[in-house]
C-alpha positions in Angstrom: 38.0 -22.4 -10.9 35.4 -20.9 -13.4 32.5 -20.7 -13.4 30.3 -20.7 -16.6 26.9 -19.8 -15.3 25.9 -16.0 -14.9 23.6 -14.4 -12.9 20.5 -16.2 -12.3 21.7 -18.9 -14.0 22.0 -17.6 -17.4 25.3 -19.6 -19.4 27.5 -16.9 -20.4 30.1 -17.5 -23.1 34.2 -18.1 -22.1 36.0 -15.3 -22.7 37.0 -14.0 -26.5 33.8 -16.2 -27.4 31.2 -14.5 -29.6 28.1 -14.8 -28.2 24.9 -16.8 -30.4 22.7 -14.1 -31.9 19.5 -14.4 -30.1 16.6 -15.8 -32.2 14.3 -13.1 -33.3 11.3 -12.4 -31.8 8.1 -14.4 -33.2 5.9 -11.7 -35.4 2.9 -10.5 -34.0 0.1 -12.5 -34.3 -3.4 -10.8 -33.2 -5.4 -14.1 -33.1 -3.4 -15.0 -30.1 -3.8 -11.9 -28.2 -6.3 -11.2 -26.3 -10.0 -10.2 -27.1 -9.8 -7.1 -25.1 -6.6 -5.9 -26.4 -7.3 -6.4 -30.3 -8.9 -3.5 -31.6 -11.9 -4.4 -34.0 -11.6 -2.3 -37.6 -13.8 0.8 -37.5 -14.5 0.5 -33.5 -13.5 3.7 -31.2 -10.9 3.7 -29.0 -11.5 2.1 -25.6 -10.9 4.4 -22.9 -10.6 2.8 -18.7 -13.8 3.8 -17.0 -13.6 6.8 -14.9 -13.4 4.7 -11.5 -10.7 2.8 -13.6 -8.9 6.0 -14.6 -9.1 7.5 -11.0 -7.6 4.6 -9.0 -4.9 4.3 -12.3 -4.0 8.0 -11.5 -4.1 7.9 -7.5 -1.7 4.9 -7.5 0.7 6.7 -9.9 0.7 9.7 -7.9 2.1 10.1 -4.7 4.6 7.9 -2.8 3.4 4.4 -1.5 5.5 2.5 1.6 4.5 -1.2 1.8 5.8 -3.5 4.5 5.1 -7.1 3.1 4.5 -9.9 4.9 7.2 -11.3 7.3 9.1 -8.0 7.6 9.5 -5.9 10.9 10.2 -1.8 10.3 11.6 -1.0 13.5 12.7 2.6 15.7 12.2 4.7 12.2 10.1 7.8 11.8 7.8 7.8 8.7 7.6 11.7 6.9 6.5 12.5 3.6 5.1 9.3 2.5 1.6 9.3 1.3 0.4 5.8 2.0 1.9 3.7 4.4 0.8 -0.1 3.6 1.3 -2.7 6.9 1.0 -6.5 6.3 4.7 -7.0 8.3 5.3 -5.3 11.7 6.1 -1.7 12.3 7.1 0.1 14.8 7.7 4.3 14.4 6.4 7.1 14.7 4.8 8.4 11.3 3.5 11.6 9.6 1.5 11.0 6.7 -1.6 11.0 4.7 -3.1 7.5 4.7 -2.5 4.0 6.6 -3.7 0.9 5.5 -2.7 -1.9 8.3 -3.9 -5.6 6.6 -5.5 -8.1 8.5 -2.3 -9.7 10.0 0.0 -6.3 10.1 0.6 -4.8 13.0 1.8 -0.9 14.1 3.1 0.3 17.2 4.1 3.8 18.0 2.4 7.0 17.2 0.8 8.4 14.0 -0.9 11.8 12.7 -2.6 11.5 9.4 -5.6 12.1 7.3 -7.0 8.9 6.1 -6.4 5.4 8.4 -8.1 2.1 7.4 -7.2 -0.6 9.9 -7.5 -4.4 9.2 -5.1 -5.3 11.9 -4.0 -4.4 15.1 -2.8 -0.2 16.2 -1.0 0.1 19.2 0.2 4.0 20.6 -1.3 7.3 19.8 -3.0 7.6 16.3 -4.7 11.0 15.7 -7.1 10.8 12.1 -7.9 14.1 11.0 -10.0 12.8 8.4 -11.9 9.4 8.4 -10.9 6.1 10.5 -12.3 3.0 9.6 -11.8 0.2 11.8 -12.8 -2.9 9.9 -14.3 -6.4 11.6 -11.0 -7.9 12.5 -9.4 -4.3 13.0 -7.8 -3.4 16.6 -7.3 -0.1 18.0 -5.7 0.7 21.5 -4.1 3.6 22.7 -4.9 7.5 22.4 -6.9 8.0 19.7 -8.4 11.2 18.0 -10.1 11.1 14.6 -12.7 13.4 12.6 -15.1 11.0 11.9 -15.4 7.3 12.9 -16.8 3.9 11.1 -16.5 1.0 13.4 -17.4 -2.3 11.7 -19.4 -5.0 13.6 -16.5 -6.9 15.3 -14.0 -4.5 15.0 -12.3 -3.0 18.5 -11.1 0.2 20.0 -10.5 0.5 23.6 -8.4 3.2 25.3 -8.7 6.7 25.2 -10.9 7.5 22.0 -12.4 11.0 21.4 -13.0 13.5 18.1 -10.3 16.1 17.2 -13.6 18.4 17.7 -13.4 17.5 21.5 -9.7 18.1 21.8 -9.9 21.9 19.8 -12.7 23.0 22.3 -12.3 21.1 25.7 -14.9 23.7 27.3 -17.7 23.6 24.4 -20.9 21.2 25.5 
């Protein structure tokens, strides 16, 4: 049996047959491109704004973990990665930089970072050196340490919840 289609359903010639010559590309034409991306005669080059430019550059650098949607990360441990992205289900233990969990992902386990933003649910031991920010339909339970703390209106932490200042000088008033 043979089969004629290719992958993704492209037709691919029968054997010893020379393939059609593909049809050229159409030439440019500028009055069907957009506004924004024709260049007027005698203008400057457009540069991105700086907030632009910034977020370009921070997403560029770095490595980036996301768990989409409908996916459960299971018994892993999380090193070196320097944003962790949750809309599925994870569960591991995780030493990073930054955590974003979305509205419906969920963590369980234990993390140490710098930077968590929280949309969904946290479940285990999270320690924040830097910033938490726990957003109206964010969850938090468990241990938790952080530097500093932003709580939404609506959003939740219950458990044991203290600064990182606390934990470095137990005796201090």
């Amino acid at each position: 049996m043979r089969y004629s289609e290719g992958l993704f359903g492209r037709k691919e010639p029968p054997r010893g047959a020379v393939a059609p010559a593909s049809p050229a590309p159409a030439p440019h034409n500028p009055a069907h491109a957009p506004l924004a991306a024709v260049p007027r005669p005698g203008s400057p080059p457009t540069t991105p704004a700086p907030a632009e430019a910034a977020h370009r550059a921070d997403e560029g650098s770095g490595s980036r973990l996301i768990v989409g949607p409908n996916i459960k990360l299971k018994g892993v441990e999380i090193d070196d990665c320097d944003t962790l992205v949750v809309e599925g289900r994870v569960e591991a233990t995780m030493v990073s930089r930054a955590i974003q969990i979305a509205e419906h992902g969920a963590f369980k386990g234990s993390a140490d970072i710098e930077v968590a933003e929280i949309r969904g649910s946290f479940e285990g031991e999270l320690t924040v050196r830097g910033r938490l920010v726990v957003h109206a339909t964010g969850r938090v339970a468990g241990k938790v340490r952080y530097g500093k703390l932003l709580v939404q209106e609506g959003g939740e932490i219950t458990g044991e919840v203290g600064t990182l200042a606390g934990r470095a000088a137990p005796g201090a008033a």
